[in-house]
C-alpha positions in Angstrom: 91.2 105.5 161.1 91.9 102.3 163.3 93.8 99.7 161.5 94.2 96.3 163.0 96.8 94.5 162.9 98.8 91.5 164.5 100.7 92.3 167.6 101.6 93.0 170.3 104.0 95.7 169.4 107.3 94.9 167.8 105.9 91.9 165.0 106.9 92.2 161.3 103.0 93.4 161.2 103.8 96.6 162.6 107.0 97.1 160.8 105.3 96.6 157.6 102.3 99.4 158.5 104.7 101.8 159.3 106.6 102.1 156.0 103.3 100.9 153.6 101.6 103.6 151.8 98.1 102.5 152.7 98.4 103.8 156.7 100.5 107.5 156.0 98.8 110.4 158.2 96.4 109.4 161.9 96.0 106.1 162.4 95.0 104.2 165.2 96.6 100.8 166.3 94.5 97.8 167.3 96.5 95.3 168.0 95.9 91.9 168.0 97.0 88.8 169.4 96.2 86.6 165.9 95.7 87.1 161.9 92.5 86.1 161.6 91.3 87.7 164.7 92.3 91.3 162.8 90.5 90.2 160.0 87.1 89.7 162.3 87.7 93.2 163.9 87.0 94.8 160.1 84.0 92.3 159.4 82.4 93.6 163.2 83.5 97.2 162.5 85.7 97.3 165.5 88.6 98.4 163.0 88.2 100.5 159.9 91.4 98.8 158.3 93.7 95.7 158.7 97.1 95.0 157.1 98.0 91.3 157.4 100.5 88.9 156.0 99.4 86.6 153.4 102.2 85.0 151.4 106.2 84.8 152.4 108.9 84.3 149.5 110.7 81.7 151.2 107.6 79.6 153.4 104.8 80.3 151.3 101.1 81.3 152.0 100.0 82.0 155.3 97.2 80.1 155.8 95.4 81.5 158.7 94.7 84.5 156.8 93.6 82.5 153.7 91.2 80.8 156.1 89.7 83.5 157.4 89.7 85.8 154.2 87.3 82.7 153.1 85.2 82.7 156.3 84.7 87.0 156.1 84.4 87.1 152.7 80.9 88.4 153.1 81.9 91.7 155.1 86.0 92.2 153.7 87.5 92.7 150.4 91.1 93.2 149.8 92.1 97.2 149.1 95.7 96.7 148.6 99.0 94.9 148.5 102.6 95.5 150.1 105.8 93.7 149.6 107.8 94.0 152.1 111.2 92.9 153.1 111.7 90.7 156.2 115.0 90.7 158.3 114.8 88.3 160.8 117.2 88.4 164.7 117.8 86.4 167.0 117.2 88.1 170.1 118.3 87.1 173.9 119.0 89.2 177.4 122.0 91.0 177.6 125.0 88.7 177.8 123.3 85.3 176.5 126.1 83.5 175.0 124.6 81.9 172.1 126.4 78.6 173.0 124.2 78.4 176.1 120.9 78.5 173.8 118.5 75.8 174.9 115.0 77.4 173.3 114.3 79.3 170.5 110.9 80.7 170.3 108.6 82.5 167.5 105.9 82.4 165.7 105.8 79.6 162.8 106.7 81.7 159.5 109.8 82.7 160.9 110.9 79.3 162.6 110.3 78.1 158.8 112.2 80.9 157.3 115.8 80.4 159.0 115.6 77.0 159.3 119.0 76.0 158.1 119.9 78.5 160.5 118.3 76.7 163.3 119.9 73.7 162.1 123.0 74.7 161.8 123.8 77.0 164.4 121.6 75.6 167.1 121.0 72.7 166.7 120.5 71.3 170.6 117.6 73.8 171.0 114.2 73.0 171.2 112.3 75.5 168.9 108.7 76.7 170.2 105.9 78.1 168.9 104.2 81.5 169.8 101.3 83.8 168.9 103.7 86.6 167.3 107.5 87.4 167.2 106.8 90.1 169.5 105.0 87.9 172.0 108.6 85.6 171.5 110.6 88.5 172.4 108.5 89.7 175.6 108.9 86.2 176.8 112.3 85.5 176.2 112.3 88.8 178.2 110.7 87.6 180.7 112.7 84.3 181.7 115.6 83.7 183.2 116.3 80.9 180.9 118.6 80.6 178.5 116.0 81.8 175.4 116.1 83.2 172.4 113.7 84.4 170.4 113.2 85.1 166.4 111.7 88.6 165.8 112.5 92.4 163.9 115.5 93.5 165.6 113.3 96.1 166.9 111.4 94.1 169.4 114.6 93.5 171.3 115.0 97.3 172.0 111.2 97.4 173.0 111.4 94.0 175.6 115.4 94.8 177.2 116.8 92.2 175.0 119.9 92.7 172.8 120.5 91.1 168.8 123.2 88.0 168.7 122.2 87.8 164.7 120.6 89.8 162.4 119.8 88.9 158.9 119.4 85.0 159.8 116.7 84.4 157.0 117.5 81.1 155.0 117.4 83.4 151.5 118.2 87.1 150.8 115.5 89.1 150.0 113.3 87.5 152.1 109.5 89.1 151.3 106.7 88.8 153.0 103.1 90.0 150.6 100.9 92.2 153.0 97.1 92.7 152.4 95.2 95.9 153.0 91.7 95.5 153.7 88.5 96.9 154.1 84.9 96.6 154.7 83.0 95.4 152.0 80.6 98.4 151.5 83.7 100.8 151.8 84.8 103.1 149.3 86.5 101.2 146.4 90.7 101.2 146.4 91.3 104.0 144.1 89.5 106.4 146.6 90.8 104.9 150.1 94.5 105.6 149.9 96.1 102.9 147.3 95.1 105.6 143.9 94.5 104.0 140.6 97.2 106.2 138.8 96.2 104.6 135.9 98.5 101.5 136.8 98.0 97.6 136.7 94.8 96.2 138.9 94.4 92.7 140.2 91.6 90.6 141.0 91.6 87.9 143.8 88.9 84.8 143.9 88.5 81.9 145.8 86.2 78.7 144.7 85.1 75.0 145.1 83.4 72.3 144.6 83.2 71.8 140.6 81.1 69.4 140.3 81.3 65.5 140.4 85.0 64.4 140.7 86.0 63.8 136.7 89.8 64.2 134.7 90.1 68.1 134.1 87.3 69.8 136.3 90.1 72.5 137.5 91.5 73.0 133.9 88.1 73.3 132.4 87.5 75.7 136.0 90.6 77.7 134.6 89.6 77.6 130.6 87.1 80.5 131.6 90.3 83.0 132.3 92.9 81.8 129.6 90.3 81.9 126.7 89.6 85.5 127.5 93.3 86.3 127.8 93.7 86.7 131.0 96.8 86.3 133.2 96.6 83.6 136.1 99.3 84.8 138.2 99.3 83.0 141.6 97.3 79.5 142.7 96.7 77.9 145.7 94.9 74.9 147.5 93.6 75.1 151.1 91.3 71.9 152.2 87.6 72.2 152.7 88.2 71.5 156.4 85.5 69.0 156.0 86.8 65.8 154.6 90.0 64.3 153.2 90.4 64.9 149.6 87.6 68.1 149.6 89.8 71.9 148.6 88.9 75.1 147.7 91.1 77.1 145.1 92.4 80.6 145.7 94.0 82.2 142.7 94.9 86.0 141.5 94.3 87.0 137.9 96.0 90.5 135.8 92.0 92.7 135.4 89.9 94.3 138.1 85.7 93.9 138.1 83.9 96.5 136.1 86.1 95.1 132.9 83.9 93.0 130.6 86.9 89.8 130.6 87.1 89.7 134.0 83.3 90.2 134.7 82.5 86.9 131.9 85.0 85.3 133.2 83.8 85.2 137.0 80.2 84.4 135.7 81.6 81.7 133.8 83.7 80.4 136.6 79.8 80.8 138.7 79.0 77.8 136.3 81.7 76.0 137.0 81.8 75.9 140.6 79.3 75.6 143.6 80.6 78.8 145.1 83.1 81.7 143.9 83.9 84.3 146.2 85.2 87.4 144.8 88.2 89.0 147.6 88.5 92.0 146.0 90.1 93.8 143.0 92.7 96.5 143.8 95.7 98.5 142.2 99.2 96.2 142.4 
């Protein structure tokens, strides 16, 4: 099986494959240099798998793989989910004194998560942006420059580096939510690894434009899951990416398709909105 995933070697990506239960036995790595370009490699079939991150505990939703979850909606679902925990270092060449610091590189969820550690403790350093935490670490690696990078404490063994800090995260129990998905037309969840077991399912949908612009459209949008009973468990906006003041809706709701709720409620929320585009229903 060939799972995509965002690399190069040494992200939070691959930390989180390695210990999920969707990837246990052969897999092969295709790595990546961005989220949604693993997410394109299932829709063209050039990987039979992808695990990317979707939401953080501390920063939020990470909205390049909201984006393209919308724009590959027609060839991915979501399979799974995976919590898992993020311990962010800050990595330099051997003997850096971290007095010296003068650049901090990463990519942008991890600059967000320590930021009071940035603030703080390194305040004179000018914090740039990369593609990955492991493409930080390689290039902190690379330079003779007084740079550090954020990244797994892992990457720093892989790219010569050594850890100053461990654990710099602005919170404790820093999470990041992972998504397993598949090709649309694959075998459904309980058969490709995640098991039904029986246990709780959820359903993730994303939708827009409900109508002309009038005082409750979302509410009345929303009606079609709380009058059936169903549980509304996470929301989000992203804009339309056409014109100020235009958003589509992302939310995930307790029920899988095939149940009768879930099914009315969908068709309901069809009537409702221009466009609803069912991500995928799978065992939490």
């Amino acid at each position: 099986m060939r799972v995509a995933y965002l690399g190069p070697p040494g992200t939070f990506s691959e930390d989180a494959l390695e210990v999920s239960p969707f990837a246990q036995g052969d897999f092969v790595p295709l790595i990546t240099e961005t989220i949604p370009a693993a997410i394109e490699a299932v829709a063209k079939g050039e990987a039979d798998r992808a695990l990317v991150p979707v939401e953080n505990s501390i920063e939020g939703s990470v909205r390049p793989t909201l984006d393209a979850l919308i724009e590959a909606a027609d060839s991915v679902r979501i399979a799974g989910e995976y919590d898992h925990e993020i311990r962010s270092a800050l990595i330099g060449r051997p003997g850096l004194d971290p007095a010296d610091i003068r650049v901090v590189i990463s990519h942008p969820q991890p600059l967000a998560q320590c930021a009071r550690f940035l603030r703080t403790e390194l305040p004179r350093a000018e914090l740039r942006v990369a593609s990955s935490t492991s493409a930080a670490a390689r290039e902190v690696a690379a330079s003779d420059e007084p740079w550090a990078a954020l990244a797994p404490a892992r990457a720093a063994r892989l790219y010569g580096c050594e850890v100053i800090r461990e654990g710099i995260e602005d919170e404790p129990g820093n999470v990041t939510r992972f998504l397993w998905l598949a090709p649309r037309d694959a075998e459904d969840p309980a058969a490709s690894g995640t098991g039904d077991r029986g246990g709780s399912w959820k359903t993730s949908l994303a939708f827009a434009e409900l109508g002309a612009d009038h005082p409750g459209a979302l509410v009345d949008a929303l009606l079609e899951f709380s009058k059936r009973d169903i549980n509304l468990v996470r929301i989000e906006s992203r804009p339309m990416r056409r014109e100020l003041g235009r958003y589509r809706f992302f939310i995930d709701v307790e029920g899988k398709t095939g149940e009768p709720p879930i099914d009315a409620a969908i068709e309901g929320l069809k009537s409702k909105a221009e466009w609803v585009r069912n991500l995928g229903s799978y065992p939490t």
